[in-house]
C-alpha positions in Angstrom: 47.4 76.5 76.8 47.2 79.7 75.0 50.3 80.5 72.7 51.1 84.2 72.8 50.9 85.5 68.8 52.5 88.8 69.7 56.4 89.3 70.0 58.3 88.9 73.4 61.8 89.7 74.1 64.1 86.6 73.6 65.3 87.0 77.3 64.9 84.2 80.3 63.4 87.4 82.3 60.5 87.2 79.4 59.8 83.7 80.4 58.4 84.2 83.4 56.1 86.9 82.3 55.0 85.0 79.7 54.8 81.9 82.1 52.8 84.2 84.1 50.0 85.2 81.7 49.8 82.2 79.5 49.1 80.3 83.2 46.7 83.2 84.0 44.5 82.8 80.5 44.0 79.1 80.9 43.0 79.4 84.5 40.0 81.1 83.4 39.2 80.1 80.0 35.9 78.3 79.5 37.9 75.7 76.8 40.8 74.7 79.5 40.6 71.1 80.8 38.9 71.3 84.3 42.0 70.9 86.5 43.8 72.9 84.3 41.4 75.6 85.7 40.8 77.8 88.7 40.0 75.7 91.7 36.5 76.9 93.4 37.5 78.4 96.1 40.7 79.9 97.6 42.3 79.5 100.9 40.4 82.3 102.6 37.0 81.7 100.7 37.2 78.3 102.2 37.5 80.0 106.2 34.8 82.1 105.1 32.6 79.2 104.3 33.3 77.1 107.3 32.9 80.0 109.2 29.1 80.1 107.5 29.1 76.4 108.2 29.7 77.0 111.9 27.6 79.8 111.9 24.7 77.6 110.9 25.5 74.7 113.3 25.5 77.3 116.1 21.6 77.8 114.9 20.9 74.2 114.9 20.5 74.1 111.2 22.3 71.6 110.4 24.2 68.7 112.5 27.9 69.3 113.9 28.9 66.8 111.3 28.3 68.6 108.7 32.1 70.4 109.6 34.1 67.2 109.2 34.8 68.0 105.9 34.9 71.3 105.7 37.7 71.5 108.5 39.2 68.9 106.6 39.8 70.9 103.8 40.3 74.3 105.3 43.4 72.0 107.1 44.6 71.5 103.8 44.9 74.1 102.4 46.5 76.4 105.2 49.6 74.2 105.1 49.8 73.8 101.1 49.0 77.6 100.8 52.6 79.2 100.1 50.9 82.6 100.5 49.2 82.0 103.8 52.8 80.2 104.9 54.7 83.6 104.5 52.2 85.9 105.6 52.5 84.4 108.8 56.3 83.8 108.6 56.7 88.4 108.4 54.3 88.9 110.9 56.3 85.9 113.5 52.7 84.3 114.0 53.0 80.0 114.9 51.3 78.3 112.9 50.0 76.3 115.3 47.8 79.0 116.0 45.3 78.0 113.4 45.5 74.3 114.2 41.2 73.3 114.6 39.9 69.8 115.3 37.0 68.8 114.8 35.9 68.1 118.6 36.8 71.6 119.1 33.6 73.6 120.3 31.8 75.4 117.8 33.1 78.5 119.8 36.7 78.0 119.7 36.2 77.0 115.5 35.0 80.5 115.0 36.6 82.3 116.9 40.0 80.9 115.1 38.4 81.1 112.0 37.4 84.8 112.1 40.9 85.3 113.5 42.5 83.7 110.4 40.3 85.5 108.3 41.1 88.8 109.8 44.8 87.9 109.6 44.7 87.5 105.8 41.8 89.1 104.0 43.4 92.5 104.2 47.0 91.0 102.7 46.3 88.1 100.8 45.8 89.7 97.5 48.6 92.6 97.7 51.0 89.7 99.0 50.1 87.9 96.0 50.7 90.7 93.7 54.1 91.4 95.3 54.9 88.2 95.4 54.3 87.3 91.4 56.8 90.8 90.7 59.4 89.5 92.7 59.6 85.8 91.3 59.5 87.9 87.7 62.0 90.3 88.2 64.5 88.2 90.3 64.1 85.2 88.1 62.8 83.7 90.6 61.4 79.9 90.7 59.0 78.9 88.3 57.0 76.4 90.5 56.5 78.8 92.6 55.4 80.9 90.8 52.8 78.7 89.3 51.8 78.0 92.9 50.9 82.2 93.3 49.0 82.3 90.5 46.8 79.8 90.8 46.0 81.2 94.7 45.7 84.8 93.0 43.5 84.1 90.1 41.3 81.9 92.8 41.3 85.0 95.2 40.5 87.4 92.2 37.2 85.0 91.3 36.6 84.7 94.7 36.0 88.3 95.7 33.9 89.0 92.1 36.3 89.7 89.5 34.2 87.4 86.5 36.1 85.3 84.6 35.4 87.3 81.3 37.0 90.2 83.2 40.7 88.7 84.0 40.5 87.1 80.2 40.1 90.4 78.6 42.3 91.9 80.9 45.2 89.6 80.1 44.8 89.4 76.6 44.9 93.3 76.6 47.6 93.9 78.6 50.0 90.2 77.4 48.6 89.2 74.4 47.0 92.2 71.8 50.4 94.2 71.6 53.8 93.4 71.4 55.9 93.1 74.2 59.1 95.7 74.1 60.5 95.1 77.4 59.5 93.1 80.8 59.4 95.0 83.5 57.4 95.6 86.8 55.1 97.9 85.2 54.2 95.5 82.7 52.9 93.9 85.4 51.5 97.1 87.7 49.4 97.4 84.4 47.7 94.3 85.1 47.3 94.7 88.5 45.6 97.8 88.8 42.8 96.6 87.0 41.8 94.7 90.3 41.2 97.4 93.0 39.5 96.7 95.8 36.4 97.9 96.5 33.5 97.6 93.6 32.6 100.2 91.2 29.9 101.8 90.1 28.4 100.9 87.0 25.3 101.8 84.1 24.1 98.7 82.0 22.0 99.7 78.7 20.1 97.1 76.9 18.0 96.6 74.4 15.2 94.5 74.5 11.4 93.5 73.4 9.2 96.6 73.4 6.3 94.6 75.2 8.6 93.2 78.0 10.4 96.8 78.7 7.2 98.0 79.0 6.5 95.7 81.7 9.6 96.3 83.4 8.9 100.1 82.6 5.9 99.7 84.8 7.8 98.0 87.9 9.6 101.6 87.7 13.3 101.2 85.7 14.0 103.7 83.3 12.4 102.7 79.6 14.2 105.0 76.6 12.7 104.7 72.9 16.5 104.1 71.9 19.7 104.9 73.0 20.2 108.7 71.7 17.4 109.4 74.2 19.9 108.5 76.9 21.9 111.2 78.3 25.6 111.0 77.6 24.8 107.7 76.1 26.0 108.4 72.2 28.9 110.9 73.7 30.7 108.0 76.0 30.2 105.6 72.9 26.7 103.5 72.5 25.5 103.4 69.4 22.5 105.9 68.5 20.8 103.3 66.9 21.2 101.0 69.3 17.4 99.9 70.3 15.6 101.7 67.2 13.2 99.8 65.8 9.2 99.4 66.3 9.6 96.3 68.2 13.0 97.2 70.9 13.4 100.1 73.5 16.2 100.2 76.1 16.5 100.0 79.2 19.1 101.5 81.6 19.8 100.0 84.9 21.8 102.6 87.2 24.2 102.7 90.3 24.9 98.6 89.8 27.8 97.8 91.9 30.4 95.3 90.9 33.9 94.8 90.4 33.9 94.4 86.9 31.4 95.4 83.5 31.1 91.7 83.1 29.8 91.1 87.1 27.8 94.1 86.3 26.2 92.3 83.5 25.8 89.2 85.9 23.9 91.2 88.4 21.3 93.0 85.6 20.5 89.3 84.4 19.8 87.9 88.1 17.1 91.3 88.2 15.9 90.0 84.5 15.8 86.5 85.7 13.4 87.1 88.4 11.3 89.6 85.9 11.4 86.6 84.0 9.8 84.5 87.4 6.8 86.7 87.5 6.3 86.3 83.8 6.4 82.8 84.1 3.6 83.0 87.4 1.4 85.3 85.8 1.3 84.5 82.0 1.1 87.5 79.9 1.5 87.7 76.4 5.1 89.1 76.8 8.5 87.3 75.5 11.4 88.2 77.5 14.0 88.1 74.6 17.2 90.4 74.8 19.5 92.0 72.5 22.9 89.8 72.0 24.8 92.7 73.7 24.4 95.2 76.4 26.6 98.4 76.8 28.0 98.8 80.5 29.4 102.0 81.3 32.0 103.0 84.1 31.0 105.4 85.9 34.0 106.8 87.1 36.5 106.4 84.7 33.6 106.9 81.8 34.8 103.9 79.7 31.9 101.6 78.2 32.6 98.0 77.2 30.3 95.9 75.3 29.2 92.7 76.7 27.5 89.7 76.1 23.6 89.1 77.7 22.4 85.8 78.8 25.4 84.0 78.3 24.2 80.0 77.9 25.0 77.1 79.9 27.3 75.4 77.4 29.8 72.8 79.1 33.3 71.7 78.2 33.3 69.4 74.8 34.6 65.6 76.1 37.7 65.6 74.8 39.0 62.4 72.4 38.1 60.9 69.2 35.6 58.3 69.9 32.0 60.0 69.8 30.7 59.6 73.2 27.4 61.1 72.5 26.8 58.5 70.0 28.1 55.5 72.7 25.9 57.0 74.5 22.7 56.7 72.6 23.9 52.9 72.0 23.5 52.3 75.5 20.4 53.7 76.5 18.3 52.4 73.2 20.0 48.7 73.5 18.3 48.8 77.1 14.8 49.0 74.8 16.2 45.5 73.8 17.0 43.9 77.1 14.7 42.5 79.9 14.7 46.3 81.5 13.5 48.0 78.9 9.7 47.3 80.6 11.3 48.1 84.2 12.5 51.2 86.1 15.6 51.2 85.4 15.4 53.0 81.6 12.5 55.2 83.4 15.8 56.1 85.7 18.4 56.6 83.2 16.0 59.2 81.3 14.7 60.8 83.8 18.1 61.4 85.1 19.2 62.5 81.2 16.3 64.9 81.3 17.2 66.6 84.7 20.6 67.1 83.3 19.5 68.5 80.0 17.3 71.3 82.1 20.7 72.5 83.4 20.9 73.8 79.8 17.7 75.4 79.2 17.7 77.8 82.3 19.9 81.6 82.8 19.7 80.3 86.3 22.1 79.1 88.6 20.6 78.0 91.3 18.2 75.9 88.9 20.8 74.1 86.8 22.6 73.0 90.2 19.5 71.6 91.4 18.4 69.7 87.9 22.0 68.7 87.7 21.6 67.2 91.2 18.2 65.6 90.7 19.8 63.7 87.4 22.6 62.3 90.2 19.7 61.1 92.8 17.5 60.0 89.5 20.7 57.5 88.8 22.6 56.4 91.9 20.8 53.9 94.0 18.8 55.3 97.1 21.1 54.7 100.4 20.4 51.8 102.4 19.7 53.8 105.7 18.1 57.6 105.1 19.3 59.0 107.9 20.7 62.1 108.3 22.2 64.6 105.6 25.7 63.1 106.0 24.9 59.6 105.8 23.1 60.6 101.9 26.2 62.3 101.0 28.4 60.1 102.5 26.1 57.4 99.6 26.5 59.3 97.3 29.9 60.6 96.8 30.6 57.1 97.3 29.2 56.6 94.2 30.2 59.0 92.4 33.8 59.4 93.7 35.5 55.6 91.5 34.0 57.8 87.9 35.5 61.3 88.5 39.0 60.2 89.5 39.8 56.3 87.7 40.9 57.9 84.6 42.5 61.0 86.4 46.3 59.8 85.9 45.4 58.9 82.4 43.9 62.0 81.4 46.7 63.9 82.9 48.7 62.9 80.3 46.4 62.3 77.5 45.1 66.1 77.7 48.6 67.3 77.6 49.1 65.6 74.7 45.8 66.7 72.9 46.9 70.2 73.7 50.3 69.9 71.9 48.8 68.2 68.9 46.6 71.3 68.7 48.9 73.7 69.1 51.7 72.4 67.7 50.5 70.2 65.3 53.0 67.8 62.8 56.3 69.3 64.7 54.9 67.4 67.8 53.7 64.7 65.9 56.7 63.8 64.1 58.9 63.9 67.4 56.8 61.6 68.5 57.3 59.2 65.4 60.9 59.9 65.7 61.7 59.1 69.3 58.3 57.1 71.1 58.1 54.0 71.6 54.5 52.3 71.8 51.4 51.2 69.4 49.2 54.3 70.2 50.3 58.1 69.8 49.6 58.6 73.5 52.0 55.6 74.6 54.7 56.9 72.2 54.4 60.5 74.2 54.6 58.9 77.3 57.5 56.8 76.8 59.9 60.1 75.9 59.0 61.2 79.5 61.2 57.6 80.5 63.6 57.4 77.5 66.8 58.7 76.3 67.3 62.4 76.6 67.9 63.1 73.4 64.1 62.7 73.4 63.1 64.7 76.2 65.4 67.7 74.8 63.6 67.5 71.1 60.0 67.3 72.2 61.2 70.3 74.8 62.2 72.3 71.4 58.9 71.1 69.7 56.9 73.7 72.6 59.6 76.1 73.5 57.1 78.8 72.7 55.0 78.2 75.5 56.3 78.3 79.3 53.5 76.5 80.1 54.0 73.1 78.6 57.6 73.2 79.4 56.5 73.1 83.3 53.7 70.6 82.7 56.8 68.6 80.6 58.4 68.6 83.9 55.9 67.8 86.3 54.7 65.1 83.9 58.4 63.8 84.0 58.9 63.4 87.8 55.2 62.3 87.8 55.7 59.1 85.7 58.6 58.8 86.9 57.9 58.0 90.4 55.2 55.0 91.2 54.7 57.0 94.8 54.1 60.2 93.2 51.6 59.0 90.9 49.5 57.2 93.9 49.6 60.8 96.0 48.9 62.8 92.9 45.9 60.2 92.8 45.0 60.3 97.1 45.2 64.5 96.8 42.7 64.2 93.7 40.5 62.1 95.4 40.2 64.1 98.7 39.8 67.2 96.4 36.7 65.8 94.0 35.2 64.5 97.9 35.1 67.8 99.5 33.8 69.2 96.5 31.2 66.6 95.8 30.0 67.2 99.6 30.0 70.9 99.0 27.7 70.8 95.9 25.2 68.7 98.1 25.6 71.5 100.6 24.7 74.3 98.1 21.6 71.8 96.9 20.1 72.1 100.3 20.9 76.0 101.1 19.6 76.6 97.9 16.2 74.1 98.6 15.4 74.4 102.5 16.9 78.3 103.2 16.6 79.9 99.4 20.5 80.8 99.6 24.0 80.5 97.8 27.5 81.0 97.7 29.5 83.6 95.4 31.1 80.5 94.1 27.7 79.1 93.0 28.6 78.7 89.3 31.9 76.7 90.0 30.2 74.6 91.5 27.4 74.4 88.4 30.4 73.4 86.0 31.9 70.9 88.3 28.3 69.3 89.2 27.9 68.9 85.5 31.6 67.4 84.8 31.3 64.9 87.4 27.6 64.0 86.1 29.1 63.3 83.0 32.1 61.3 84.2 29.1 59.2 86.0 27.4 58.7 82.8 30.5 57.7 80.3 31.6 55.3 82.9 28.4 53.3 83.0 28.2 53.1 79.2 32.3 52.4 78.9 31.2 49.3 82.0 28.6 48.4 79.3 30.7 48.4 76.4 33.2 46.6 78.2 31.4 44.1 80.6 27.7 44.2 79.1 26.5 45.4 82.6 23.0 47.4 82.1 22.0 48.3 85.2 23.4 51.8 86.8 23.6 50.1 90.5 25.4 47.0 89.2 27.8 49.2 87.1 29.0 51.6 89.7 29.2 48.6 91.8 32.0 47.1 89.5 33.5 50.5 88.6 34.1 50.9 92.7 35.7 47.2 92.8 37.7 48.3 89.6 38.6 51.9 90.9 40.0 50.1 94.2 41.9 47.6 92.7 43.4 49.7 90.7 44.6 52.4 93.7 45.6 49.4 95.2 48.0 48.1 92.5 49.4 51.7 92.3 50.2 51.5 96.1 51.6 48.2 95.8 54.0 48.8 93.1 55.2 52.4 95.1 55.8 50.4 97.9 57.4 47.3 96.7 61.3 47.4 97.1 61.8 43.8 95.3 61.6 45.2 91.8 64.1 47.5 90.1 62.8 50.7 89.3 62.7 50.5 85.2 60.2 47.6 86.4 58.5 49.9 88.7 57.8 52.3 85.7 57.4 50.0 83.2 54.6 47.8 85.4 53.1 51.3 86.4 53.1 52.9 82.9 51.4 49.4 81.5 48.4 49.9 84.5 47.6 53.1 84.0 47.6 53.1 80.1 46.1 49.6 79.5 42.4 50.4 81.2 40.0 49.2 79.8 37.4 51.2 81.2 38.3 54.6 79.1 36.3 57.1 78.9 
């Protein structure tokens, strides 16, 4: 949640705008919780990848199998897609028509799948953008219009708009001004930053004398500085920009992108593998950048700075305990126990190590494999290697119980961590004034089943942001409504498994066939969360049960995870009890774990 600064008419036709952009800036910002993000892939990047899938079964490179899941998914999301639902509603198309199973032939999958993809590549983002004025200007539904966004910032991502370039888009066209009136073109101003078809683009950068020289003498175009570029100084880069005994520049021409920042992205994949040869053949040459890089437009002669080599840094764990310090309890009280001589400490750090590579290399493709390796370092080996699906099938098995047991919990506890920061004592103090319960988070909760009075002042207390007014409601019909909460868990669950099995897909394009997917760093930052998860939930099953050994704690966190899906079914279904019991009994299961993490 991102509170806009700048002043906005006082008008309910405002809100939605607002709603719109303030959704739109924590989709992609690098802070947001992870589900408060961008999911991985949209509805048609998800054909496109089973149709790869099928593509590569039709080759014999990997079993039929290998679909299940990825047809599961692809199922999914063509019904839930609200987009792909009216698209085919205007052009009178039965939705049947796109119904796959997964005996179907590996003929009849693709040719439905390049059918559907033909159907909706050409539409999907224009209906989107339609779509998002219409709900604005005719005030219309909110959660719907919550629904489009998340599908068009998805698509956007998807077809290599960066991240960086929707920020700075939204905060320059929503949040750097003030706001006079709302109206289409407010919108039409966004939107036009997104054409497409990718531009052309000129990256300058200043770097190392010795290692432009070597790149100089692979033949791209080596400047003592950046006056001695043509037009350089004139569209905006700095004259001085390089000077210096030790720095030239370099200019990389005719990069095609959609974006300055994928431009940027593509010069560092050509530095990364400059760095590769280095690393092969050691010379006495460090490969070490300038901070920022100048990339031009080419066509509409605008330059932007941007940041080079942009780190690996993951998502801070939220809460107030100090994890990393847990943590360290755990693996050095090991020393102290009977394993300290035995393989399971040699596990745990070499596991620690592969993750902490992920953090030392520009490269995609390597942090998703030394994330991967810390996973297969931890989790026990499976009890029958067979073929790819049975591993995976092990693994995200184990890995599944960590990602999603605290899932409800956090769902409210990061909503509330949000509001304290943004909001501060005003929130606070509600809370004092009309929760109920011995921890701050119990007190929040409790307004979302009290009096309205309640529900009306906290609603005051974040007026300001359309944002957490929705997630206020959403979080209302959520606790209040034992079956809810058990979907809203099942839908989780069958979301983290698909993506779990496609992270082990990208490991083995990446290892056996050297290739990868446009949505390759998703996949990085959600390989690393779900490490993580793995690793807090051993050390909370330590703190909490004294368990040291990784196989024996995952084996009690699955027995723990399924009992406690289980009471959450139980209580949804059980028609003996009133429904204040219902809540109360469900409230007290989800916010009474002892495994917290």
């Amino acid at each position: 949640m991102h509170l806009h600064k700048n002043s906005w008419p006082n008008t309910e036709n405002a809100t939605r705008y607002k709603l719109f952009s303030e959704l739109a800036l924590e989709l992609v910002h690098r802070s947001s919780w992870e589900s408060y993000k961008c999911h991985a892939l949209s509805t048609l990047m998800k054909a496109k990848e089973l149709r790869v899938a099928i593509a590569k079964v039709r080759r014999r490179e990997v079993p039929k199998p290998t679909l299940e899941p990825i047809i599961e998914e692809f199922l999914y999301a063509t019904k839930r897609d609200p987009v792909i639902v009216e698209i085919l509603t205007q052009k009178s198309i039965p939705a049947g028509t796109f119904e796959i199973r997964k005996a179907d032939s590996t003929e009849r999958l693709l040719s439905v799948v390049s059918l559907f993809i033909d159907l909706f590549e050409g539409s999907y983002q224009s209906f989107c953008e339609g779509e998002i004025k219409r709900i604005c200007s005719d005030q219309g539904s909110k959660e719907r219009l919550i629904k489009i966004t998340k599908l068009y910032i998805s698509h956007l991502l998807n077809v290599g708009f960066s991240d960086e370039y929707i920020y700075h888009c939204v905060t320059g066209v929503f949040y750097n001004s003030n706001i006079g009136r709302c109206t289409i073109g407010l919108l039409d101003r966004f939107f036009k930053n997104f054409g497409v078809k990718k531009q052309g683009f000129e990256v300058v950068i200043a770097a190392d004398k010795k290692f432009l020289s070597f790149l100089g003498a692979l033949g791209l175009e080596v400047f003592d500085d950046a006056a001695q570029i043509p037009n350089a100084v004139r569209l905006g880069i700095p004259g001085s920009y390089g000077a210096g005994a030790r720095k030239r520049v370099i200019r990389f021409s005719n990069i095609g992108a959609r974006d300055p920042f994928s431009a940027m992205d593509s010069v560092e994949l050509i530095l990364s593998l400059s760095r590769s040869f280095l690393f092969i053949h050691t010379e006495s040459v460090e490969p070490r950048l300038e901070k920022y890089a100048y990339v031009v437009d080419k066509k509409a002669k605008q330059i932007m700075r941007v940041r080079s080599g942009a780190d690996f840094k993951p998502r801070r764990v939220s809460g107030g305990r100090q994890p990393a310090q847990d943590l360290a309890r755990f693996v050095f009280s090991m020393f102290a126990e009977k394993f300290g001589e035995g393989t399971v400490i040699q596990r745990l750090i070499s596991s620690l190590n592969s993750a902490t590579l992920a953090s030392k290399t520009a490269d995609p493709e390597s942090r998703l494999l030394s994330i991967w390796a810390a996973f297969e370092a931890l989790l026990p080996e499976p009890s029958k290697d067979g073929e790819g699906g049975v591993r995976i099938t092990h693994y995200s098995s184990c890995i599944l119980p960590a990602i999603v047991f605290n899932y409800l919990q956090n769902t409210f506890v990061e909503c509330y961590r949000n509001c304290v920061s943004q909001f501060g004592n005003a929130f606070t103090d509600c809370l004092e004034i009309y929760g109920i319960g011995d921890s701050e988070i119990e007190k929040f909760v409790s307004i979302f089943i009290g009096e309205q009075a309640g529900k009306a002042a906290l609603c005051n207390v974040v007026s300001a942001s359309p944002v957490m007014l929705m997630r206020f409601f959403r979080l209302e019909k959520l606790i209040n409504s034992p079956k809810d909460c058990f979907n809203y868990l099942v839908d989780h669950e069958k979301r983290v498994e698909w993506q779990i099995h496609r992270i082990y897909r990208e490991r083995n394009g990446i290892v056996h066939k050297a290739s990868k997917s446009s949505f390759l760093d998703k996949l990085v930052e959600n390989s690393y969360t779900y490490y993580r998860s793995v690793i807090l939930a051993l050390e909370a099953i330590n703190r909490e049960y004294g368990v040291y050994h990784p196989d024996q704690g995952l084996d009690l966190l699955k027995s723990l995870y399924f009992e406690y899906k289980a009471s959450i079914e139980e209580i949804s279904q059980d028609r003996k009890i009133g429904e204040k019991d219902a809540k109360e009994k469900l409230i007290k299961l989800v916010f009474s774990q002892k495994i917290a993490y």
